[in-house]
VODRENRO-418482 format. One record per residue (C-alpha): z, y, x; residue in one letter. Coordinates in pm, whole numbers, padded with zeros to 5 digits, always signed. Layout:
% residues N
ZYXA...
END
This chain:
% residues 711
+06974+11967+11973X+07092+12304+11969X+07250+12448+11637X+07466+12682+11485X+07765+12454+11477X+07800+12444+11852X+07903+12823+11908X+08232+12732+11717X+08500+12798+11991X+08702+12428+11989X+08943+12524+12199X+09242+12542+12015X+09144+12233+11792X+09135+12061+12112X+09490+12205+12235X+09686+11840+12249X+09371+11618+12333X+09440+11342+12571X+09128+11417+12759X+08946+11119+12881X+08810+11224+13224X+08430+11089+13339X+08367+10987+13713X+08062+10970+13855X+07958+10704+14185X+07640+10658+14289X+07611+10303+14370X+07316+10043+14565X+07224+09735+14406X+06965+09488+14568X+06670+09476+14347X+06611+09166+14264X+06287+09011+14331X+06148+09286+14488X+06232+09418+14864X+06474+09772+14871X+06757+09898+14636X+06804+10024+14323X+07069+10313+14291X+07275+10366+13971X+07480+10638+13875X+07750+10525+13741X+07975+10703+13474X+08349+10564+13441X+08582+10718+13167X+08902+10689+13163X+09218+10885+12989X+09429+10792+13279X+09675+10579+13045X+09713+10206+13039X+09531+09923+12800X+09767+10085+12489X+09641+10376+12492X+09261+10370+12458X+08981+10602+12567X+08871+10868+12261X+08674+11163+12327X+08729+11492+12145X+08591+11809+12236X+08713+11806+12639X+08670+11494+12669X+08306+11512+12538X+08276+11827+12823X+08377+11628+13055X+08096+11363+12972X+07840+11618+12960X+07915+11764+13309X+07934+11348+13446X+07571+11286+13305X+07439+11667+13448X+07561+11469+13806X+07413+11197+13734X+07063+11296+13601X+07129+11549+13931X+07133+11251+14161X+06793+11160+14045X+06879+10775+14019X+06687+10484+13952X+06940+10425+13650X+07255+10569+13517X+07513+10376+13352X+07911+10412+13137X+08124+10180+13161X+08504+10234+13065X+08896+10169+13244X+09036+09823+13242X+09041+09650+12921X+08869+09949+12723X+08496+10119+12681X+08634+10351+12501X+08743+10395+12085X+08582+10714+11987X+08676+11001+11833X+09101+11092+11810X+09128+11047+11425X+09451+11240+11429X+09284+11525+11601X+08988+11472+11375X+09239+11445+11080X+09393+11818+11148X+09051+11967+11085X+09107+12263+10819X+08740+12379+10789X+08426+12181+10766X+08250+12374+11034X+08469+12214+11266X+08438+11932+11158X+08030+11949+11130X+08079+12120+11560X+08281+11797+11665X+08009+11601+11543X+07710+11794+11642X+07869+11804+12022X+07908+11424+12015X+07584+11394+11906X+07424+11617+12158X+07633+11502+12459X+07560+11126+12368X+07176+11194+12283X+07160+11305+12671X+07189+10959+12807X+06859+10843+12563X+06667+11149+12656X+06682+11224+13041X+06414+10994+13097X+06632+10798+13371X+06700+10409+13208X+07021+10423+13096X+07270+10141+13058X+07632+10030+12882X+07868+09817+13033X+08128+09759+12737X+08341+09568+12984X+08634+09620+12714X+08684+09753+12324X+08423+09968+12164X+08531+10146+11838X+08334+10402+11629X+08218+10672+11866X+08277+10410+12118X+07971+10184+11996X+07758+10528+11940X+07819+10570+12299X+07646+10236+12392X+07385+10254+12138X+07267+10580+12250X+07213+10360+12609X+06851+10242+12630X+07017+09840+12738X+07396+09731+12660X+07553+09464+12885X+07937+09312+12719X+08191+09125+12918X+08260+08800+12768X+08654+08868+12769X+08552+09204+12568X+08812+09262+12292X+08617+09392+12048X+08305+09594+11895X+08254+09768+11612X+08208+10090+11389X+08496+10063+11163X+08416+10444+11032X+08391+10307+10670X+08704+10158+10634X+08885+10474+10748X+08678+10665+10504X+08426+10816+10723X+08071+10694+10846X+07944+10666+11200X+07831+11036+11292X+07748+11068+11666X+07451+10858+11609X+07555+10524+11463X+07389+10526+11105X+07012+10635+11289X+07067+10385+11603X+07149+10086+11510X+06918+10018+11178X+06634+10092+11483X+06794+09840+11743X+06864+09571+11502X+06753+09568+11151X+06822+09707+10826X+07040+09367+10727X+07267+09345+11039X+07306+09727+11031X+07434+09676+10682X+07683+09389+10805X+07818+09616+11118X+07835+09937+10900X+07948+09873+10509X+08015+09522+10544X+08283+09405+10804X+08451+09722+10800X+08468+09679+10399X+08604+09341+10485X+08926+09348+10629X+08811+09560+10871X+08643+09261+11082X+08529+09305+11421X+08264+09179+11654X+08319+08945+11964X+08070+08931+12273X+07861+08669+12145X+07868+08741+11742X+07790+09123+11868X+07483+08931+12093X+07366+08747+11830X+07329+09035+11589X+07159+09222+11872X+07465+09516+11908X+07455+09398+12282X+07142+09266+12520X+07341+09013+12721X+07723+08862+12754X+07811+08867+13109X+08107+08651+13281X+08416+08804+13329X+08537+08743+13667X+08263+08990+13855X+08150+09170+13497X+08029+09496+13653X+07903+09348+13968X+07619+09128+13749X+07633+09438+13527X+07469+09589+13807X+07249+09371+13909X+07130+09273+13573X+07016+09688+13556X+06839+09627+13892X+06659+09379+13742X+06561+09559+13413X+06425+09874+13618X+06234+09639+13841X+06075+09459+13566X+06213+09115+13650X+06434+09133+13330X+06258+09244+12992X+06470+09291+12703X+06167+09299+12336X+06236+09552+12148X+06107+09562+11783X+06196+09862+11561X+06381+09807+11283X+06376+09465+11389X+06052+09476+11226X+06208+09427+10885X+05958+09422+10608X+06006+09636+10252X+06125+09345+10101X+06359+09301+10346X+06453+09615+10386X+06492+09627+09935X+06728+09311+10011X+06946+09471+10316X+07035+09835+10056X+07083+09575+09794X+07331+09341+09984X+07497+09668+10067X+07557+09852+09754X+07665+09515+09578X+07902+09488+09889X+08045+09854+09831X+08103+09832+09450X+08265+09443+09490X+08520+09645+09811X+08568+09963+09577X+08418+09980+09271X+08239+10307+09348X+08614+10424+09400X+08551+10556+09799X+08222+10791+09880X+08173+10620+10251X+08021+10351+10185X+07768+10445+09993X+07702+10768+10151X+07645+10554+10492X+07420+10349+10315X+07211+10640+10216X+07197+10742+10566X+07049+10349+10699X+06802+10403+10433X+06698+10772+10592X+06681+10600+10955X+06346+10459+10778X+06185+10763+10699X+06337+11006+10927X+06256+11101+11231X+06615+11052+11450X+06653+11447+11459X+06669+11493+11087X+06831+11135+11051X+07111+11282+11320X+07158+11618+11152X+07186+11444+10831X+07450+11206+10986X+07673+11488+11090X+07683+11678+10746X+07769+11317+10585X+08032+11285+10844X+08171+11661+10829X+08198+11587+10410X+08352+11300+10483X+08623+11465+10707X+08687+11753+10427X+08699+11465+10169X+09045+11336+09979X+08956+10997+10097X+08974+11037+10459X+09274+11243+10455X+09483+10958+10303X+09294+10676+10487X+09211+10761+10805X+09472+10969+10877X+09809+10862+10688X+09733+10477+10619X+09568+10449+10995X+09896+10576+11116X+10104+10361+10889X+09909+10044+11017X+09876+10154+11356X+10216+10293+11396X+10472+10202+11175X+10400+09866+11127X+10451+09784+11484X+10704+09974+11552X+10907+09883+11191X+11206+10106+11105X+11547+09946+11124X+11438+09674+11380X+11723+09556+11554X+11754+09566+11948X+11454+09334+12093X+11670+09247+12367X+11892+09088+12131X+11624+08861+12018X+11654+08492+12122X+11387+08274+12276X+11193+08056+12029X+10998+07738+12184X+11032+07508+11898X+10927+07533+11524X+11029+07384+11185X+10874+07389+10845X+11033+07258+10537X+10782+07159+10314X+10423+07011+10345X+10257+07210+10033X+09935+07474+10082X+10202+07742+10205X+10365+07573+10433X+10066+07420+10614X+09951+07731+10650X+10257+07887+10815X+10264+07590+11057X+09936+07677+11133X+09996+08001+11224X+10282+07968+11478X+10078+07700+11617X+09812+07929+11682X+10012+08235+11770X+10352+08133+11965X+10162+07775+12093X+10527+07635+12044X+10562+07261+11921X+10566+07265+11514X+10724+06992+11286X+10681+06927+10943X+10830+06775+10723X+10834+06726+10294X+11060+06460+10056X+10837+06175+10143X+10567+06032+10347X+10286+06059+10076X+10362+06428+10054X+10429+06506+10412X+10139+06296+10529X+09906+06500+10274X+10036+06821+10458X+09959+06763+10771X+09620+06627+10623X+09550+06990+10507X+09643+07106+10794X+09398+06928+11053X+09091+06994+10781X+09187+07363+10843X+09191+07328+11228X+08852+07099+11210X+08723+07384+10993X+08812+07692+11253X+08630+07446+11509X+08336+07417+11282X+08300+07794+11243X+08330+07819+11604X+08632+08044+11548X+08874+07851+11798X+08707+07596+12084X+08705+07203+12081X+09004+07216+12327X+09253+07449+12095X+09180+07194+11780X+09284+06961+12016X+09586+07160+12169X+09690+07268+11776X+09647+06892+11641X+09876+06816+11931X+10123+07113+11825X+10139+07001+11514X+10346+06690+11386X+10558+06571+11094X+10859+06352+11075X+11116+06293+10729X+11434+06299+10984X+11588+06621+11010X+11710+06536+11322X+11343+06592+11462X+11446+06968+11420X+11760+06950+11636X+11612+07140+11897X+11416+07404+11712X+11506+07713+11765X+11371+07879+11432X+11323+07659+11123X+11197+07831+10764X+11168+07656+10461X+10889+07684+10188X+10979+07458+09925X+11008+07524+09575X+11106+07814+09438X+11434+07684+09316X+11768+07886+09425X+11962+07533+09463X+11653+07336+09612X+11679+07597+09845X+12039+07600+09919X+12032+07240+09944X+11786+07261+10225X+11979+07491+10412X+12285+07294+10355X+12137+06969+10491X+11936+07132+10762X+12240+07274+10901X+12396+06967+10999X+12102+06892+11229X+12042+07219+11432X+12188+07419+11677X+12433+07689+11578X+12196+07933+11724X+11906+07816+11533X+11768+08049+11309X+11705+07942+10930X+11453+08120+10762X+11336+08134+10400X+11011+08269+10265X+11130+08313+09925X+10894+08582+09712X+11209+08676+09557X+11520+08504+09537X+11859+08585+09696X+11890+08505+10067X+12281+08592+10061X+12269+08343+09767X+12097+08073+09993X+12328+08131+10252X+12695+08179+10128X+12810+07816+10133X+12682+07770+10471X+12916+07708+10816X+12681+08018+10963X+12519+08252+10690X+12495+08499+10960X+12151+08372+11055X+11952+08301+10757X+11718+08592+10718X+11436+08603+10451X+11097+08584+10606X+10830+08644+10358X+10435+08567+10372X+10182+08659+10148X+09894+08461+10105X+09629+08353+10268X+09878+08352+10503X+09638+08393+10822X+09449+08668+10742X+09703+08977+10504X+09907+09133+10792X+10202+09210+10550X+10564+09040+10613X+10920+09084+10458X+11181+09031+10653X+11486+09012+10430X+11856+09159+10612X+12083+08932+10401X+12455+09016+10319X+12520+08831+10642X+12271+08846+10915X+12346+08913+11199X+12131+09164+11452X+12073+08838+11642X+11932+08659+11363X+11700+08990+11298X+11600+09075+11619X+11476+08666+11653X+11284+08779+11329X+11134+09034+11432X+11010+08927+11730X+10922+08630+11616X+10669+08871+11353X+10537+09058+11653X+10406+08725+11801X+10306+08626+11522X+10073+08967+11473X+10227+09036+11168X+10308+09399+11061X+10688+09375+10947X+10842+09544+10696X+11259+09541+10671X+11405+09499+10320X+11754+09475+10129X+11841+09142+10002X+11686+09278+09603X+11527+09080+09341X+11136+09051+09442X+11196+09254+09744X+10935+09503+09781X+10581+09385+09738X+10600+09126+09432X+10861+09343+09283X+10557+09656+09215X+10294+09388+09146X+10520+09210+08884X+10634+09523+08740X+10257+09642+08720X+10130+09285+08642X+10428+09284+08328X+10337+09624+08216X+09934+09476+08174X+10047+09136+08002X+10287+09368+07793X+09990+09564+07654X+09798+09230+07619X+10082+09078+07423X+10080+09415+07203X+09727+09340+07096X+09504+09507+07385X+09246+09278+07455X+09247+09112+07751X+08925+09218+07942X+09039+09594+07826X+09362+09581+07990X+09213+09344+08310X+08992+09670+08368X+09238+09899+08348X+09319+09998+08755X+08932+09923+08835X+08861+10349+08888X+09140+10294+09151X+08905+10042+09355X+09192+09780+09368X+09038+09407+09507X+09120+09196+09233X+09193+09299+08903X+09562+09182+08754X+09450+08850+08577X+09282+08758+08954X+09586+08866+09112X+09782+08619+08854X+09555+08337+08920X+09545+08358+09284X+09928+08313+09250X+09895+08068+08932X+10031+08127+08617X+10327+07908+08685X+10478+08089+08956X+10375+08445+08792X+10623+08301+08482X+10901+08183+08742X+10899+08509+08933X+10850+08751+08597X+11183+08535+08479X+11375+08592+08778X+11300+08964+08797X+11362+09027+08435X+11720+08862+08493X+11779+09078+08785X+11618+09376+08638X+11616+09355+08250X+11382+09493+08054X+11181+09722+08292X+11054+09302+08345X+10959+09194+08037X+10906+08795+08004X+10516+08785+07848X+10533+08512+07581X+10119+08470+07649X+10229+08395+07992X+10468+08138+07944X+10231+07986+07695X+09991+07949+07942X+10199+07830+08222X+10342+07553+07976X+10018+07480+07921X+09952+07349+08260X+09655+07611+08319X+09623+07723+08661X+09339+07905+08610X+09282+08183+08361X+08941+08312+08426X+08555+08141+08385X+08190+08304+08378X+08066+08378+08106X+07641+08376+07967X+07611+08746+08107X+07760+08603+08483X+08077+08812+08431X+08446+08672+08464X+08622+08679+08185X+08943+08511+08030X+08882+08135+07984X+08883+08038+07590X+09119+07814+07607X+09373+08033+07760X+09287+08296+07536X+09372+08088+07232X+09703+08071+07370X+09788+08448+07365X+10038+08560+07206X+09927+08919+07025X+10058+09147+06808X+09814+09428+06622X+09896+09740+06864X+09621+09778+07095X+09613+10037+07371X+09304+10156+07551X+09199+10104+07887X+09302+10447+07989X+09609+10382+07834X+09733+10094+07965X+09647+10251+08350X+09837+10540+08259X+10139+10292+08120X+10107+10081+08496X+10092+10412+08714X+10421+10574+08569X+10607+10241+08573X+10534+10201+08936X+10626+10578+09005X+10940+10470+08858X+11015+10127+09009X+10908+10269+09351X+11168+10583+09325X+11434+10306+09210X+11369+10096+09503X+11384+10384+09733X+11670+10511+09574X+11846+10134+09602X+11800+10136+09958X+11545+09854+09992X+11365+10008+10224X+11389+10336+10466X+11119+10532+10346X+10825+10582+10124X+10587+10500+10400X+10722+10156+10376X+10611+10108+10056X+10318+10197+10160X+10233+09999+10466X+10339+09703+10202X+10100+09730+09924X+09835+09815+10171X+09884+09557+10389X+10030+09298+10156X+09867+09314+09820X+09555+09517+09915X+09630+09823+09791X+09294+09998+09865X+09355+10207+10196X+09139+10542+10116X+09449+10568+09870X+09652+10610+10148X+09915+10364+10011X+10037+10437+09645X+10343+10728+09709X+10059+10949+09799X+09820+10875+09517X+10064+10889+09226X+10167+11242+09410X+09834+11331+09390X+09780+11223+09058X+10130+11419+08874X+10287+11092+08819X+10586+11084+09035X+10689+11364+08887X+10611+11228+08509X+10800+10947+08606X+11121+11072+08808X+11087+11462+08794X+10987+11472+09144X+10751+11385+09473X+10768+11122+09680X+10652+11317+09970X+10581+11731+10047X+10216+11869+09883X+09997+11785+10228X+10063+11407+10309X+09814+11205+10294X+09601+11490+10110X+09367+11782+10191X+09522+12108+10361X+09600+12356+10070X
END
């Protein structure tokens, strides 16, 4: 594989690369069976840093690997085979390095010399084996799958090729390999699907069953049966079938590129080019030889690289979700944090079973519910152990943790079962007196150290708190739902908290594997206060006379995940009303109160959309009779122009209010609380991009360059 993009000198683009360095042992296995020994060359990269700092491979790095397989193919073996450092294969490419690429021809040499280094191990003619004893990311996988066999330790983190998420594809071989190890279908679930969903990752035995991997090995002496598995495959006493393509037929291989583009325009509406462009290149691995399919993968993967998407995806929102969100801006001390070993949740509703659930799960403390009587609180808890029985089912957690978490998890209508909790939060109503009551009764019952939590969406904390003996450690700690899966978490710095109180918080988030974001004590905080103002400024233009599947539509070119009447009946309409209220008092009229919305939340509705003949979602008739509309219609265009300057404009005011540090923080919160797609690169960047901060407020959020090609 020798081109014209390899003579590009890489040195300087490599200046700052932590190299990951490639040792070479030759080893002597017993071959099973079989009298003798089988030697293995075996390749072990490692950057030299610890388990928090993974293994990527840029241009040295990749030298480094070439001149480890030239000793190994040198030692004539009877098998050569990678394996990473402790905890880690190894994660690929450096996407920050990657990210500072000015000119495509770099990017088209990075991938052409991952390509060629990697193809070395499938081509030497010497059986070639990975031991993923740890994570595999992206160029990580491609490593493995250019490996003839693939071995993972059962205690593996993850695997995966996450590429389209970030905006790119897999380009050092992923897109050709894997459709010919496994199928078109499961090539289409590793590739476009899981990274399109969430991101999702592969454990040992999901990645087994899919056929990423050959065999899941026990932990406790992983590269020792590593070894000797490879002994056995060269002696023959181990076969591992192969099929190409899985031997998918053209039906099957119709259905696969089917599932996948439906997948792609459901994730982004045709919004982000990777998807789709990957999916073109699984197709190709059909026809293609893997020389053309490879040099076809890297000119995908060097547009990609140049492309708008990447740029504010995998570079600036990586970083934000990477980075900033665990390491949030105007955290307190950590050493001022104090221990927590007991939980308590007010309330026994949806919400708050699922927030018991979660610090079950994630602190495996002792959790206790409780609700206003035993019907209610007894329902709760109800919820709570279908949810565990249904984690069991899916195999996600094992027979003994639904049995450890049912045992975590109790109720009890005496406050005094909280006395020794050392961090209670309710999730009651959202009533400012139901919730001062609470607080007010709770505190009679727990220690003065205890620290009382609310996850109000956007009420006053310093409200909640003033009448109590010790407001200084009630801190607003807000979810977003579903609670276990979106990242996103407000923690709320009352008038009064202390840095105790918000250390406890935040550390408290961390163990929870939430990504924290710190916020005044401001109507709506951050997250609901955007979506409400956006979500007002689309029932505004509905209430003008816009009809309602015009001005549903309008942010679809954006590739948002749900559309604003989803959005409003995931929440339900009642709590939309409550919220929009609340806001507009704080706010005035940049919160309009819809009439059509309080019609329909009077109503009782707490649904708004049905299907229709066609198999399309659309507002249910009977809520539609109850809008409220006047005989100025605007057009879809229109109304998204109307949403994008209002949120320029709330977002500068909030900025400018102090309610957060920074316009990263905004952000990391729509991204990682309200799905706010991530090729954006958050929204600051994207209304930059698109002139409307400065329509708005007369100026940028952030200098020409962030999140955004080079000029």
């Amino acid at each position: 594989m020798s081109t014209a993009e390899n003579t590009i000198d890489l040195t300087a683009f490599a200046a700052d690369e932590v190299v990951t360095h490639a040792f070479v042992k030759v080893v002597e296995v017993p071959t099973p069976g079989a009298p003798g020994r089988t030697r293995i060359a075996l390749i072990t990269i490692d950057n030299g840093r610890d388990h928090t700092r993974p293994s990527t491979l840029g241009p040295a790095g990749l030298a480094e690997l070439d001149a480890a397989i030239t000793v190994a193919v040198d030692a004539a073996p009877d098998a050569i085979a990678v394996t990473g450092k402790p905890f880690i294969f190894a994660a690929g490419a450096d996407l920050s390095q990657i990210g500072r690429a000015t000119d495509r021809s770099i990017a088209l040499a990075v991938a052409e010399l991952g390509q060629r280094v990697y193809r070395r191990l499938g081509t030497s003619g010497i059986p070639s084996f990975a031991f993923v004893n740890g994570l595999a990311l992206g160029g990580g996988t491609e490593l493995a799958l250019h490996c003839d066999y693939r071995t993972m330790a059962s205690n593996a983190g993850f695997i995966a090729l996450p590429e389209v998420f970030l905006g790119l594809l897999p380009g050092w071989g992923g897109t050709q390999l894997l459709p010919r190890l496994v199928g078109p279908e499961n090539a289409v679930t590793v590739i476009i699907e899981n990274p399109l969903n969430q991101n999702r990752m592969l454990k040992p035995r999901p990645a087994a069953d899919l056929g990423l991997v050959d065999v899941v090995l026990d932990a406790a002496d992983y590269l020792e049966q590593s070894l000797v598995w490879a002994a056995g495959v060269v002696a023959g006493s181990i076969t591992v079938p192969r099929t190409e393509f899985a031997g998918a037929s053209d039906a099957e291989w119709a259905a696969a590129l089917e599932r996948g583009k439906i997948i792609a325009d459901m994730r982004t509406h045709g919004a982000a080019p990777a998807p789709y462009r990957a999916l073109e290149l699984i197709e190709l691995s059909r026809t293609a030889d893997l020389e053309q399919g490879l040099r076809a993968e890297r000119e995908g993967l060097a547009d990609l690289v140049m492309s708008q998407e990447f740029r504010a995806g995998g570079g600036y929102a990586f970083n934000l979700v990477q980075k900033r969100a665990r390491r949030p801006v105007g955290a307190p001390d950590p050493t001022l944090a104090r221990p927590v070993t007991k939980v308590g949740v007010i309330g026994a509703g949806l919400m708050a079973g699922q927030i018991a659930l979660l610090f079950a799960r994630n602190l495996h403390v002792p959790v206790v519910l409780t609700d206003v009587d035993q019907a209610r609180l007894d329902k709760g808890l109800a919820g709570v152990a279908r949810e565990i029985a249904a984690l069991a089912a899916k195999k996600r957690i094992s027979t003994d943790e639904a049995n450890r978490l049912t045992a975590l998890i109790t109720g009890s209508l005496d406050y005094a079962a909280f006395a020794d909790a050392d961090f209670v939060i309710e999730a009651v109503f959202e009533e400012l007196d139901v919730k001062r009551q609470v607080f007010a009764q709770l505190e009679k019952h727990v220690s003065t150290e205890a620290v009382l939590a609310t996850n109000t969406s956007s009420l006053s904390v310093t409200a909640m708190a003033r009448d109590l003996e010790h407001p200084e450690r009630v801190v607003g700690f807000h979810f977003f739902t579903p609670v276990a899966v979106l990242p996103m978490l407000e923690i709320v710095k009352a008038a009064d908290t202390d840095d105790s109180a918000l250390a406890t918080a935040f550390a408290v988030a961390k163990g929870l594997r939430k990504g924290p974001v710190l916020t005044a004590d401001a109507a709506g905080f951050l997250v609901n206060r955007l979506l409400l103002r956006s979500m007002g400024e689309v029932l505004a233009a509905i209430d003008e006379g816009t009809p309602a599947d015009v001005a549903d539509a309008a942010l679809a070119p954006l590739g948002m995940p749900m559309s604003p009447l989803m959005l409003l009946q995931l929440s339900g309409p009642a709590v939309a009303a409550h919220v929009q209220e609340s806001l507009h008092a704080a706010f005035g009229d940049r919160f309009p109160v819809s009439q059509s919305l309080r019609r329909i939340a009077d109503a009782g509705h707490r649904t708004l959309l049905s299907w229709d003949g066609e198999g399309r979602q659309v507002l249910d008739p009977t809520v539609a009779a109850l809008l409220v509309q006047g005989d100025r219609p605007s057009t879809s265009e229109q109304v998204r122009d109307r949403v994008l300057l209002a949120l320029a404009q709330e977002a500068r005011l909030i900025l400018d209010e102090g309610v957060v540090a920074e316009a990263a923080d905004i952000d990391l919160g729509l991204i990682t609380g309200a799905g706010w797609p991530f090729w954006l690169g958050g929204i600051t960047p994207y209304l930059d991009r698109e002139g409307y901060s400065e329509r708005a407020t007369g100026r940028r959020f952030a200098p020409p360059g962030v999140a955004t090609l080079p000029a």
